[in-house]
C-alpha positions as MATLAB code, in Angstrom:
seq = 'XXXXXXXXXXXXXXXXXXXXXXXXXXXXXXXXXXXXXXXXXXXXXXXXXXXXXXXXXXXXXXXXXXXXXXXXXXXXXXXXXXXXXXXXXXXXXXXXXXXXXXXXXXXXXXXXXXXXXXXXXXXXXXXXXXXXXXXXXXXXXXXXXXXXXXXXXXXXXXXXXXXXXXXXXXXXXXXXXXXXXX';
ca = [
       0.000    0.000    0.000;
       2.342    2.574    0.806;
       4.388    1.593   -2.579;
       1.360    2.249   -4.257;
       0.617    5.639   -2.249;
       4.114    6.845   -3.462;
       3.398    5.909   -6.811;
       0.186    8.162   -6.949;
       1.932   11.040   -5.212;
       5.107   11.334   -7.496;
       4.235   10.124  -10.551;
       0.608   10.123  -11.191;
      -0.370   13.506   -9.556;
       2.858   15.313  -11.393;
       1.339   13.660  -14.667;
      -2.204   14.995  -13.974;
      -1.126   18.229  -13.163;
       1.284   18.578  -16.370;
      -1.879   17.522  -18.549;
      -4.386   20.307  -16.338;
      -1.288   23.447  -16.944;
      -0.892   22.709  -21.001;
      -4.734   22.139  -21.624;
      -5.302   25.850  -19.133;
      -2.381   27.475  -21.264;
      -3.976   25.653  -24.543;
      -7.209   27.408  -23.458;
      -6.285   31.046  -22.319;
      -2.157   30.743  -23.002;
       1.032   30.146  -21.713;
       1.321   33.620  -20.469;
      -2.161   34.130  -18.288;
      -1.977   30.558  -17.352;
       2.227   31.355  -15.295;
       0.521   34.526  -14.107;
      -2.277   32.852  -12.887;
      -0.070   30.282  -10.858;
       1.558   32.323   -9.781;
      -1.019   34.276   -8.277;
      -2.558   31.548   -6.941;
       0.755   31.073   -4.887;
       0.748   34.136   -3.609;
      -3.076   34.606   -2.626;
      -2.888   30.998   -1.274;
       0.527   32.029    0.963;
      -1.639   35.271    2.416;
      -4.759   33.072    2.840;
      -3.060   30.151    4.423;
      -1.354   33.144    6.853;
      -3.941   34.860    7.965;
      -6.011   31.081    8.459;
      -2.803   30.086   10.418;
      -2.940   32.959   12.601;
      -6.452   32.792   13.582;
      -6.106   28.938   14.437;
      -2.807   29.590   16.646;
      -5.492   31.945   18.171;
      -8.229   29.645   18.560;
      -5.619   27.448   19.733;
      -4.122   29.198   22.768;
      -7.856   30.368   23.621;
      -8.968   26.330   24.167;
      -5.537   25.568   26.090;
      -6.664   28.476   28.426;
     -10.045   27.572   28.648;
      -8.413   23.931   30.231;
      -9.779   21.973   26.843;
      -8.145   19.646   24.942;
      -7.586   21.410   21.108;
      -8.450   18.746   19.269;
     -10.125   20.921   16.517;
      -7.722   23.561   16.455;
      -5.182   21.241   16.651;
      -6.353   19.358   12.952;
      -7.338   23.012   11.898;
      -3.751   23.830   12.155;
      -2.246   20.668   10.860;
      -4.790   21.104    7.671;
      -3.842   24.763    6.997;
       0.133   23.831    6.732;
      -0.841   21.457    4.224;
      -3.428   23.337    2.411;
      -0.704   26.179    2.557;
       2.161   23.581    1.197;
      -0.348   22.458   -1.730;
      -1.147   26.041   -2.942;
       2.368   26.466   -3.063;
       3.439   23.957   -5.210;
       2.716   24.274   -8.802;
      -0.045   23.514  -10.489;
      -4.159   23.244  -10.511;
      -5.283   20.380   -9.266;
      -3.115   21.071   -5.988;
      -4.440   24.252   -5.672;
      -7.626   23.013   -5.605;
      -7.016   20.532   -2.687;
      -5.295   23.727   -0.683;
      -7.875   25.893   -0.985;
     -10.214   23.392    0.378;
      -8.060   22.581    3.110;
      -7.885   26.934    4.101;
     -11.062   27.566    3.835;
     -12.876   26.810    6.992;
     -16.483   25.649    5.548;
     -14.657   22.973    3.414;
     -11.809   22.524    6.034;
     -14.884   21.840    8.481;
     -16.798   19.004    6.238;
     -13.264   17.150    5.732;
     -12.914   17.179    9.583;
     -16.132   15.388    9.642;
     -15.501   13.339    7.327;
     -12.429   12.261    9.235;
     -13.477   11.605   12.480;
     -16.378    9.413   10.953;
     -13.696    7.790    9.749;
     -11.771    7.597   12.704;
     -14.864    6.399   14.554;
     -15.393    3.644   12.896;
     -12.282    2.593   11.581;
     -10.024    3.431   14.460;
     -11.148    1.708   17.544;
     -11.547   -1.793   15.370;
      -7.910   -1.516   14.177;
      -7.173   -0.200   17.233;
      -5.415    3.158   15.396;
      -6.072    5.783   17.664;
      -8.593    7.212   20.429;
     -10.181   10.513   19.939;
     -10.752   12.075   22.913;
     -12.929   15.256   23.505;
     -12.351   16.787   26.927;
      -9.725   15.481   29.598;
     -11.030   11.823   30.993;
     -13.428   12.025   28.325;
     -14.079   10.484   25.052;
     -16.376   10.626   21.901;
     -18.956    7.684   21.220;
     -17.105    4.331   19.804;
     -13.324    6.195   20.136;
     -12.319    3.498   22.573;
     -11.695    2.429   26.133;
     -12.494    5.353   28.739;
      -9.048    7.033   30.426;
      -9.598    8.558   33.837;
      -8.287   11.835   34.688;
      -5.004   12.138   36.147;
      -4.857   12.851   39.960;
      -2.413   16.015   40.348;
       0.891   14.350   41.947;
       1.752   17.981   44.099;
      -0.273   20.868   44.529;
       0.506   23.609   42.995;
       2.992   26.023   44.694;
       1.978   29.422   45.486;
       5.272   31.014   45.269;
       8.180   31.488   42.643;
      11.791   30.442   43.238;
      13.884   33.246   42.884;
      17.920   33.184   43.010;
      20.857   35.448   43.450;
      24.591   34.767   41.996;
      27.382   37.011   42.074;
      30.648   36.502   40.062;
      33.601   34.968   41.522;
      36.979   36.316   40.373;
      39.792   34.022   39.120;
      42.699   34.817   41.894;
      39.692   34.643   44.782;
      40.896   31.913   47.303;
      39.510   28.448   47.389;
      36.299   27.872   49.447;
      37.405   25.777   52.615;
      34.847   22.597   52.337;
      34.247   22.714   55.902;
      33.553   26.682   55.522;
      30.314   28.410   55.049;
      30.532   29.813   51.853;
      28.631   32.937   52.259;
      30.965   35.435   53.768;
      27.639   37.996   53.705;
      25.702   35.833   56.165;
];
């Protein structure tokens, strides 16, 4: 399978997208067909940055809100490679990278993988998807407990103090105490 997976990726996609760029440049030419590509490049770079930005933000919001960022987390994950496809050359990639920036599309194909991972996952035993802390979505898998906090929490920071020590200073005496303030 993954043979096969390669295959697809570097030969038969590369084809595909050769055939979509001449029959485009056939259609409207070789010039508007470059200028479009490399619009698309640039539009997709700004769209997967601003998407990227407001997922790091969704993203720091659910970690201080004490909930697990599952979402944001594939939101992320889904922009970088939406952002990587729209960069690379070509149509049929760009297609697949805008679907995976914008967040109506980017939301169906989130679905559509944890449907998946419902019903594939927990019979192959591939992963768990888990919802909240101790918590887990329908058919994702054995129940894990939350963790019991091993120390409380300290109400206090641990603040220092060093001062240099020249070269020619004396040797400390083991025995001695080695603050000569206190």
């Amino acid at each position: 399978m993954p043979v096969l997976l390669l295959f697809f990726l570097f030969v038969v996609v590369p084809i595909a997208e050769l055939y979509v760029i001449i029959q485009v440049g056939q259609a409207i030419g070789i010039v508007p067909t470059l200028v479009l590509l490399l619009a698309d490049g640039f539009l997709g770079a700004a769209l997967a940055r601003s998407q990227g930005r407001a997922a790091w933000r969704r993203f720091n919001e659910a970690l201080a809100a004490k909930r697990v960022p599952a979402k944001e987390a594939y939101d992320g994950a889904a922009i970088v490679f939406g952002g990587a496809l729209l960069l690379s050359p070509g149509f049929i990639t760009d297609v697949l990278g805008l679907s995976l920036l914008l967040p109506p599309t980017r939301a169906l194909l989130r679905r559509a993988l944890m449907r998946t991972a419902r019903t594939v996952g927990p019979a192959r035993g591939a992963f768990f998807v888990f919802d909240r802390v101790g918590g887990r979505q329908p058919g994702s898998g054995p129940t894990v407990p939350p963790r019991a906090p091993t120390q409380a929490p300290r109400e206090y920071d641990v603040e220092g103090s060093a001062r240099e020590i020249p070269d020619d200073a004396p040797e400390l005496d083991p025995g001695r105490d080695r603050d000569p303030d206190a």
